[in-house]
C-alpha positions as CSV (number, residue, x, y, z in Angstrom):
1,X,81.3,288.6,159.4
2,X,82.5,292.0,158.1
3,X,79.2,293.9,157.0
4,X,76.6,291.8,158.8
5,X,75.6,295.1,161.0
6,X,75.1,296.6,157.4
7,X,71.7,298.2,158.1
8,X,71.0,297.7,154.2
9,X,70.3,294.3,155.1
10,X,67.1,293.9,156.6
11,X,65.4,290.7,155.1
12,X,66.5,286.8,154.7
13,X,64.3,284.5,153.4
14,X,65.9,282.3,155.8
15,X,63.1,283.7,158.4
16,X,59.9,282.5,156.1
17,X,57.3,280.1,157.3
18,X,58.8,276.4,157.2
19,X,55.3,275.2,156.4
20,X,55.6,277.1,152.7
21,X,59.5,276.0,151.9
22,X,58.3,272.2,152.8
23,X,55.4,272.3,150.8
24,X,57.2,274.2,147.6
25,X,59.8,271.2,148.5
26,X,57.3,268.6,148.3
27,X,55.8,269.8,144.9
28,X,59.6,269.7,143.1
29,X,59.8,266.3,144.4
30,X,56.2,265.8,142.6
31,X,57.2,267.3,139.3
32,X,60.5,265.2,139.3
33,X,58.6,261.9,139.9
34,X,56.5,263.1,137.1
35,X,59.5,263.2,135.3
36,X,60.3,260.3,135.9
37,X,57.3,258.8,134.7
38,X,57.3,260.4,131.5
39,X,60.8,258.8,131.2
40,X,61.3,255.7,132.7
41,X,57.9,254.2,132.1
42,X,57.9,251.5,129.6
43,X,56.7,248.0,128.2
44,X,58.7,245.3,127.5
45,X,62.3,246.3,127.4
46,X,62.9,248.9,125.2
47,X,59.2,250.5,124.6
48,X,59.3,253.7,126.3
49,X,55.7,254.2,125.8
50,X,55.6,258.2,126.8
51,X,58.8,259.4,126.2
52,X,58.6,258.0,123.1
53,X,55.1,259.1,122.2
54,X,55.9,263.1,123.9
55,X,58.5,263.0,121.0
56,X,56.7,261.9,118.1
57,X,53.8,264.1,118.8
58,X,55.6,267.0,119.3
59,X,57.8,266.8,116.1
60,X,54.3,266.5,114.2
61,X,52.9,269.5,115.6
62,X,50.7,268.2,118.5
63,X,51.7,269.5,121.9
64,X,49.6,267.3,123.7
65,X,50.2,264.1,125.5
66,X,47.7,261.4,126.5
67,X,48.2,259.4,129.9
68,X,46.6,256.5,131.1
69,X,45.9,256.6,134.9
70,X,46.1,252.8,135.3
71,X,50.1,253.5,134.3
72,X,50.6,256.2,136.8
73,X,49.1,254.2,139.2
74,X,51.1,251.5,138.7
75,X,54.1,253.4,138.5
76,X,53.6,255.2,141.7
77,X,50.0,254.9,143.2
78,X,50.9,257.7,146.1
79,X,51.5,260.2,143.1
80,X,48.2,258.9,141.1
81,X,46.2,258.9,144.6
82,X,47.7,262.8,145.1
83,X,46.8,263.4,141.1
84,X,43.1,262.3,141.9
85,X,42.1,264.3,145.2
86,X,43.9,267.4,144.4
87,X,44.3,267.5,140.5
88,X,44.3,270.9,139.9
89,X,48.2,272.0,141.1
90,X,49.5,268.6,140.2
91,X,48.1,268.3,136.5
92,X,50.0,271.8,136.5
93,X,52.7,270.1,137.7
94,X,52.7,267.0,135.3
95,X,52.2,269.6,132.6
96,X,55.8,271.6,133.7
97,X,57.5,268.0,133.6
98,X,56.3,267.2,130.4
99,X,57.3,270.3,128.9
100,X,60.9,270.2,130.6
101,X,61.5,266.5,129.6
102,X,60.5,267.5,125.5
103,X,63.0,269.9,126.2
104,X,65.2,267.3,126.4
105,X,64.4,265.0,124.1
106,X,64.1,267.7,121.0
107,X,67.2,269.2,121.5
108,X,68.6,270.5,119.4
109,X,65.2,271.9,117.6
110,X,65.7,273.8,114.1
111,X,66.1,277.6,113.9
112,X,63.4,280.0,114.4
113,X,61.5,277.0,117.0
114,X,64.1,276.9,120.5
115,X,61.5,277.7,122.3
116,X,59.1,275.1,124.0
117,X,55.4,274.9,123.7
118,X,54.1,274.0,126.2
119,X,52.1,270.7,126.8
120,X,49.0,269.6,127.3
121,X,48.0,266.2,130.0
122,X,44.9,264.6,128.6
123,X,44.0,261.1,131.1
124,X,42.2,258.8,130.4
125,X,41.0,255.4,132.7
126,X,39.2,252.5,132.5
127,X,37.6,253.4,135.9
128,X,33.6,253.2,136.4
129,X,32.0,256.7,135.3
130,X,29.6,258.3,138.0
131,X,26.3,259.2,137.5
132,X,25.4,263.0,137.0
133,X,22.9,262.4,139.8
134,X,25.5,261.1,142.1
135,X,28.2,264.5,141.8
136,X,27.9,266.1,145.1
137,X,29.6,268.8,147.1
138,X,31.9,266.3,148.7
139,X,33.4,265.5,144.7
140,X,34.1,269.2,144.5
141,X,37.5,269.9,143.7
142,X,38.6,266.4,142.9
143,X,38.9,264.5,139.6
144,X,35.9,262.5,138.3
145,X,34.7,260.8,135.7
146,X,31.0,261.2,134.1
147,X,29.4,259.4,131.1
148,X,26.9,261.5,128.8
149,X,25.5,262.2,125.3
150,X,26.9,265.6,124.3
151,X,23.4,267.7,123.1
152,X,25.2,270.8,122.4
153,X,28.6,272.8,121.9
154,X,29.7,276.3,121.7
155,X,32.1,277.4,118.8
156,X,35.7,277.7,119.8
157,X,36.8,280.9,121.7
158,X,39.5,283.0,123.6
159,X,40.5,283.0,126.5
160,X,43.3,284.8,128.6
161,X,46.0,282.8,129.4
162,X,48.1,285.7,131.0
163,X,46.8,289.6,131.1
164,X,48.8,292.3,131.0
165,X,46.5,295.4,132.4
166,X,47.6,299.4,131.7
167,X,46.3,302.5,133.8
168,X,44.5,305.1,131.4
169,X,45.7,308.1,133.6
170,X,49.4,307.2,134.7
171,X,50.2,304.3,131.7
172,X,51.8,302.0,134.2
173,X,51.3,298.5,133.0
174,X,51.6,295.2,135.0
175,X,52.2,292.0,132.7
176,X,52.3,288.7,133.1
177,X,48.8,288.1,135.4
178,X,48.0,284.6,135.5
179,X,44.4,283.8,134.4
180,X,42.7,280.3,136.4
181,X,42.1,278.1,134.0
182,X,38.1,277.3,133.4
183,X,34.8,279.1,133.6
184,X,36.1,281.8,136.0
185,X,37.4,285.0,134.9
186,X,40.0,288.0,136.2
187,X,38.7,290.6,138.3
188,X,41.1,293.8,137.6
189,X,42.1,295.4,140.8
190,X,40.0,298.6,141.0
191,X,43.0,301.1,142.0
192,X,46.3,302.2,140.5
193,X,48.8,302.0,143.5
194,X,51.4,303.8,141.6
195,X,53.1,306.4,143.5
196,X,52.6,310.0,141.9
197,X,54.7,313.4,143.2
198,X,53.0,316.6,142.9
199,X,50.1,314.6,140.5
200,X,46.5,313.7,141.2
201,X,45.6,310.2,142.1
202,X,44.2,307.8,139.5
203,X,40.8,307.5,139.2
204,X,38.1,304.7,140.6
205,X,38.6,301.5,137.7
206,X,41.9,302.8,136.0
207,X,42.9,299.8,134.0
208,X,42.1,298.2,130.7
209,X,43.4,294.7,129.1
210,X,46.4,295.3,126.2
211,X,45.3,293.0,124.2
212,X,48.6,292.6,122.1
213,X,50.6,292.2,124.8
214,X,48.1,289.1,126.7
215,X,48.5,285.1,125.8
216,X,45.0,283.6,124.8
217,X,44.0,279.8,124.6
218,X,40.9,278.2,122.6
219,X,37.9,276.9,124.7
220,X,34.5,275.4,124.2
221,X,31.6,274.6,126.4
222,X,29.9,271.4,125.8
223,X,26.6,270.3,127.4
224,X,25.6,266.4,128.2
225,X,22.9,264.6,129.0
226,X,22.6,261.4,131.1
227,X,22.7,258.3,128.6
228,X,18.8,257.3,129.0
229,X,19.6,253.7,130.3
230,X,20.5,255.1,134.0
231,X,17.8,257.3,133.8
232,X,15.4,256.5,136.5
233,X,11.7,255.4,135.7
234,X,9.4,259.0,135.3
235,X,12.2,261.3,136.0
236,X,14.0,263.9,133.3
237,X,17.6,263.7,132.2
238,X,19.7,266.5,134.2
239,X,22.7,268.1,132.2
240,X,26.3,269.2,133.2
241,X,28.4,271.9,131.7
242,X,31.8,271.2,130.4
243,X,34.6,272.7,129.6
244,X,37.3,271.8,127.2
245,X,41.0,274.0,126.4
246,X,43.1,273.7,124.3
247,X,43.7,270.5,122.1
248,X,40.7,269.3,123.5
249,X,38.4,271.4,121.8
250,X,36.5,269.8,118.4
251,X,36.8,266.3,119.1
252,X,33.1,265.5,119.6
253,X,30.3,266.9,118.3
254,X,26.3,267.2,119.5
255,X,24.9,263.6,119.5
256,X,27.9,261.7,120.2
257,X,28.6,258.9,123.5
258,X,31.1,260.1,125.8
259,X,33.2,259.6,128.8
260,X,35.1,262.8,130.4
261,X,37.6,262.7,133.0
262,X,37.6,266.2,134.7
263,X,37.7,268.3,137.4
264,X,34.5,268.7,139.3
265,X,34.5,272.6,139.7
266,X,31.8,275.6,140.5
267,X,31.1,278.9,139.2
268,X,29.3,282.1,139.8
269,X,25.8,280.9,139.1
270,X,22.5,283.5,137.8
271,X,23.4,287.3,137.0
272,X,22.0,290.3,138.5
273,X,18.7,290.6,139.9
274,X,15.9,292.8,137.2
275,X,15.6,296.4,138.3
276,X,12.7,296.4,139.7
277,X,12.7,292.8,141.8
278,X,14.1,293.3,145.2
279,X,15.7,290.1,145.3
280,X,19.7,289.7,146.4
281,X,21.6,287.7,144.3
282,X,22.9,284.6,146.3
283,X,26.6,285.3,147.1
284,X,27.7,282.4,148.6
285,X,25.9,279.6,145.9
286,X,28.0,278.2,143.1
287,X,26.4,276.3,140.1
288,X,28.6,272.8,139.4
289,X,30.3,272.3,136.0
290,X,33.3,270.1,135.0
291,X,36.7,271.4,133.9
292,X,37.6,268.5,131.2
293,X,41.4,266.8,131.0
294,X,40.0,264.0,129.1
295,X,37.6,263.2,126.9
296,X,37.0,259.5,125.1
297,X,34.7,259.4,122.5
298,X,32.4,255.7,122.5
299,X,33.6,254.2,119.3
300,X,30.6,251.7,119.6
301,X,27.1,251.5,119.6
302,X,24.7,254.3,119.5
303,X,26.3,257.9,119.3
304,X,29.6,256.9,118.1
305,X,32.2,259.1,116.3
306,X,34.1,256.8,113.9
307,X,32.5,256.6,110.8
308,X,30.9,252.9,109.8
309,X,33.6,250.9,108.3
310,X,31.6,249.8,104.7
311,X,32.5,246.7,102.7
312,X,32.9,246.3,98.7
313,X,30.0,244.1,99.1
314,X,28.0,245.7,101.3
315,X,28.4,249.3,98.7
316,X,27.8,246.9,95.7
317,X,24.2,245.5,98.1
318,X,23.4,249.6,98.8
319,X,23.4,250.2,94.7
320,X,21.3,247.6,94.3
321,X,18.5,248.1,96.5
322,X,18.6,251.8,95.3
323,X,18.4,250.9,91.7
324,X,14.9,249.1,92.8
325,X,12.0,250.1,91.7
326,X,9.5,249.5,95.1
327,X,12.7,250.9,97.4
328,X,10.6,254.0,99.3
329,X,8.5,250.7,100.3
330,X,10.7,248.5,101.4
331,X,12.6,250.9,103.7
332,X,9.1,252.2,105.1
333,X,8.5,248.4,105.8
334,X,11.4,248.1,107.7
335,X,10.7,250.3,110.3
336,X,9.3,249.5,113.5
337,X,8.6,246.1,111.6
338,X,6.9,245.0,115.1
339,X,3.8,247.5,114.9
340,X,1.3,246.8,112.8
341,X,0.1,249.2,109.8
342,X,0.9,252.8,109.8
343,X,2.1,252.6,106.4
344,X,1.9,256.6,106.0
345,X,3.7,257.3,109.1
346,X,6.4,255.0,108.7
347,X,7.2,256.5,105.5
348,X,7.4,260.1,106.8
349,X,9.7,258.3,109.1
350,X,11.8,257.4,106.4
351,X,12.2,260.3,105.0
352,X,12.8,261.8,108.1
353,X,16.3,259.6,108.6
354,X,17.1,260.0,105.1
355,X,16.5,264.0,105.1
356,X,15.9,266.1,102.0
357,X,18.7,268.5,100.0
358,X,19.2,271.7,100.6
359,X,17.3,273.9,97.7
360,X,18.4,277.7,96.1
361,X,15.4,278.5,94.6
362,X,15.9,281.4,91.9
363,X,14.8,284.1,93.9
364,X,17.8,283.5,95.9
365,X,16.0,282.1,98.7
366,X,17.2,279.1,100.4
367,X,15.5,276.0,101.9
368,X,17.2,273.8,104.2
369,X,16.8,269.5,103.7
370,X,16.0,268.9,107.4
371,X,12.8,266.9,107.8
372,X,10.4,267.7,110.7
373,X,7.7,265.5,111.8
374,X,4.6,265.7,114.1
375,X,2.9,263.2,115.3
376,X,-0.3,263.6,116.5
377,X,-2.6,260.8,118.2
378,X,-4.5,258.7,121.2
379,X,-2.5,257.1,123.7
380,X,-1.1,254.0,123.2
381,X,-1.1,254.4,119.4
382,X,2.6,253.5,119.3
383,X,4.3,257.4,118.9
384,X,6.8,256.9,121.3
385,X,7.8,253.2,120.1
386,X,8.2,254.8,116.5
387,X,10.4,257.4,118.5
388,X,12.1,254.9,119.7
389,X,13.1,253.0,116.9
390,X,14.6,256.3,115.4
391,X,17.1,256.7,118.6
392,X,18.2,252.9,117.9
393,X,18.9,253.7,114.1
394,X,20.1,257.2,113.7
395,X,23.7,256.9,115.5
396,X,23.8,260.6,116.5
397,X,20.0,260.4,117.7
398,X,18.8,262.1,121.3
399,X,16.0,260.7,123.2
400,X,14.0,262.8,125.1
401,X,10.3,262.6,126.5
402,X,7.9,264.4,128.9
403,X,7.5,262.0,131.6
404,X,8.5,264.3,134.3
405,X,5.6,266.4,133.2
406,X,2.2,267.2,135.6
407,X,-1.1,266.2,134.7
408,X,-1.5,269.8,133.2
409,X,0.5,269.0,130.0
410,X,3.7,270.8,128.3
411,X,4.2,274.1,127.2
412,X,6.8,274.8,125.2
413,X,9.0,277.9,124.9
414,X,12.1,279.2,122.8
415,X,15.0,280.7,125.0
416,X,18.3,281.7,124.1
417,X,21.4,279.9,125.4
418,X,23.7,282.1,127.1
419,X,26.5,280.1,126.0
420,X,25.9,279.6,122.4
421,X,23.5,282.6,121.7
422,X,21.5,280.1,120.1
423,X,17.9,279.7,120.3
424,X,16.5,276.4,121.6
425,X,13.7,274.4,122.3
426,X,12.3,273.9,125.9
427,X,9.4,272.1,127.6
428,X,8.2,272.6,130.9
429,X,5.8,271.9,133.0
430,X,3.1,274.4,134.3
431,X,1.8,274.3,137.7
432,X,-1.5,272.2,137.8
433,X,-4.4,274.2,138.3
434,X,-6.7,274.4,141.5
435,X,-9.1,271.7,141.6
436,X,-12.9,273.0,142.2
């Protein structure tokens, strides 16, 4: 006991709350039954279906791993059931395993590459998606799963992994600031709590991101759309932000099916009030989006990503019909062949699908081979149906129609998305006016 009345020591960890040691005791055990998972799981008797795989892909340059949840379940359904209500720590979790477990596996790894990237859990599930309509406050926080047709998607970007921040006045720097993952940003702390002798104190707002010294990861914000066949009758598709890290980013495109497995989460929704409005802005509401850790593209049907597997005969069938002389007629016959006439429409329909070529005229300006059509006409003259038919045909085809709309008609406005900076289309609805 010689030295215990030292009065150097003053502090044992020994004295901190028991209800933090259990639960940073409860997530080892988590992240070693992840382990476990990643190593022990197989099929059959010697197909080590992840361990396996986490090797493979890593040797070929792809630090991700993709998970089925129907495995973890089966493997340990307490872990899955702990994955799915509180996915955010644990899929952190699951990631540590899996990085410590390639450790393993790839050792020894060739000069110049001994240290481990880290990877990436992508799920996936053969559960029942939800409907958009369905997400409420209640999912917040939780892992879900949502079906959609993706209508737009930012270019890949940077985000901060880690920040390390630097004091204009006194240069002290603080590395290593962990960044949340998703649509959320870093607020930098507003005061420099350096201690200065015989110096004035650092100003309001000191610091300033080094960028060299910061980790970054790629991102991308997609948009869907509900798929039109749970639409309800007379009501307007409703969208849902998502977002997408990492490996995950550029595997579908605007047009394509999808199913996402995600992380219901909320963000900071609208900006600051104009000047001159004296409304607040609403501290307390959060606009909805969905943090992705999956994404399965529909390799069937409309919207599909895989390209159309094309026979020798069915190539040698194609040649032919182009080398036809009535062709243009024949193709404008085939569409819609249920309505009746409308010969001149139905070819401008044709060569809408087909689209033009892209032209450089010699004065150096260019014109694009997109096709746009208007169609003008009575009710009931069959528009929509001819609408219609182009959603079934076109694979990457979006169906959209005013049947939310008032009795007062559309109007139609450009505005810019604040995600993509990109000008779009919109329709809306004006108030109906005052009847006399």
């Amino acid at each position: 006991m010689d030295g215990f009345d030292d009065p150097g020591i003053f502090f044992s960890d020994n004295f901190a709350g028991e209800d933090q040691q259990d639960n940073q005791i409860n997530l080892q055990a988590v992240k070693q039954t992840f382990r476990e998972f990643i190593r022990e799981f197989h099929q059959g008797n010697f197909n080590y279906k992840y361990r396996d795989a986490l090797k493979r892909q890593y040797n070929l340059k792809q630090y991700f791993l993709e998970v089925n949840f129907e495995d973890l379940a089966a493997f340990d359904e307490t872990l899955a059931e702990k994955l799915k209500k509180s996915p955010t720590e644990h899929i952190a979790l699951f990631e540590s395993a899996a990085t410590e477990v390639v450790d393993e596996i790839t050792a020894p790894r060739p000069l110049g590459e001994e240290t481990v990237v880290p990877i990436q859990i992508m799920l996936s599930g053969a559960s029942r998606p939800t409907d958009l309509r369905k997400l409420q406050s209640q999912e917040v926080s939780q892992l879900v799963k949502v079906a959609g047709i993706v209508v737009s998607a930012s270019g890949v970007k940077a985000k901060a992994e880690s920040l390390t921040i630097q004091c204009q006045s006194c240069r002290n720097t603080i590395a290593n600031l962990p960044v949340k993952l998703g649509l959320e940003g870093y607020q930098l702390p507003r005061r420099c709590n350096t201690e200065q002798v015989g110096a004035e104190k650092c100003p309001l707002d000191p610091f300033y991101i080094v960028p060299d010294m910061s980790s970054c990861i790629d991102y991308q914000v997609l948009k869907i759309q509900e798929v039109p066949e749970h639409l309800p009758h007379g009501e307007m598709p409703r969208h849902l932000q998502i977002y997408v890290d990492r490996f995950l980013c550029e595997k579908v495109v605007p047009g394509n099916r999808v199913s996402i497995l995600g992380i219901y989460s909320i963000k900071k929704s609208g900006g600051k009030p104009a000047r001159k409005t004296r409304e607040k802005v609403a501290v307390g509401i959060r606009a909805p989006y969905l943090r992705a850790v999956g994404i399965q593209a529909d390799q069937e049907g409309r919207g599909h990503t895989i390209g159309l597997n094309i026979s020798a005969a069915e190539e040698k069938e194609f040649k032919q019909l182009s080398e036809s002389e009535n062709v243009f007629e024949r193709v404008a016959k085939s569409i819609a062949p249920s309505i009746y006439g409308f010969e001149d429409i139905k070819k401008s329909v044709a060569c809408l699908l087909f689209g033009g070529s892209r032209k450089l005229l010699p004065d150096g300006l260019a014109r694009r081979g997109d096709v746009n059509l208007l169609l003008l006409g009575d009710p009931g003259t069959a528009k929509s149906q001819l609408l219609k038919f182009v959603e079934k045909v076109a694979p990457i085809a979006v169906y959209t129609s005013g049947k939310g709309s008032s009795a007062a008609g559309l109007t139609a406005s450009v505005l810019r998305d604040p995600v993509t900076t990109s000008s779009a289309f919109h329709r809306h609805s004006p108030l109906a006016p005052p009847r006399q």
